[in-house]
Residue, then its C-alpha position, 0 to 999 in steps of 0.5 A: x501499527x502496520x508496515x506496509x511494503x510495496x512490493x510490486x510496480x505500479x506500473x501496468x496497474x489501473x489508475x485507481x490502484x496508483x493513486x491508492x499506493x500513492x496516497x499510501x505514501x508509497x512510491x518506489x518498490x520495496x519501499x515501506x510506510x508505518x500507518x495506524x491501525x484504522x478501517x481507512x487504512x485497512x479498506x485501502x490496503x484490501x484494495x492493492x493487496x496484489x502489490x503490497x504487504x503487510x506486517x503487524x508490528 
């Protein structure tokens, strides 16, 4: 499992890059998400690195 939290806005942020923390299901900064472990997860994430972080749990 991953913990995903946003922690930069989205705001100023390519289209692309907003429709990616949202489909993350992220919406607010300093909010986190739970996902699965998967290489969809993991291509998604590699993509917003600038605004997100990411824990192992």
């Amino acid at each position: 499992m991953l913990k995903i939290t946003l922690i930069k806005s989205t705001i100023g942020a390519i289209p692309k890059h907003k429709k990616t923390v949202a489909a993350l299901g992220l919406h607010k900064p300093n909010t986190s998400v739970e996902k699965q472990d998967t290489p969809a997860i993991r291509g998604m994430i590699k993509q917003v690195n600038h605004l997100v972080k990411v824990e192992e749990i």
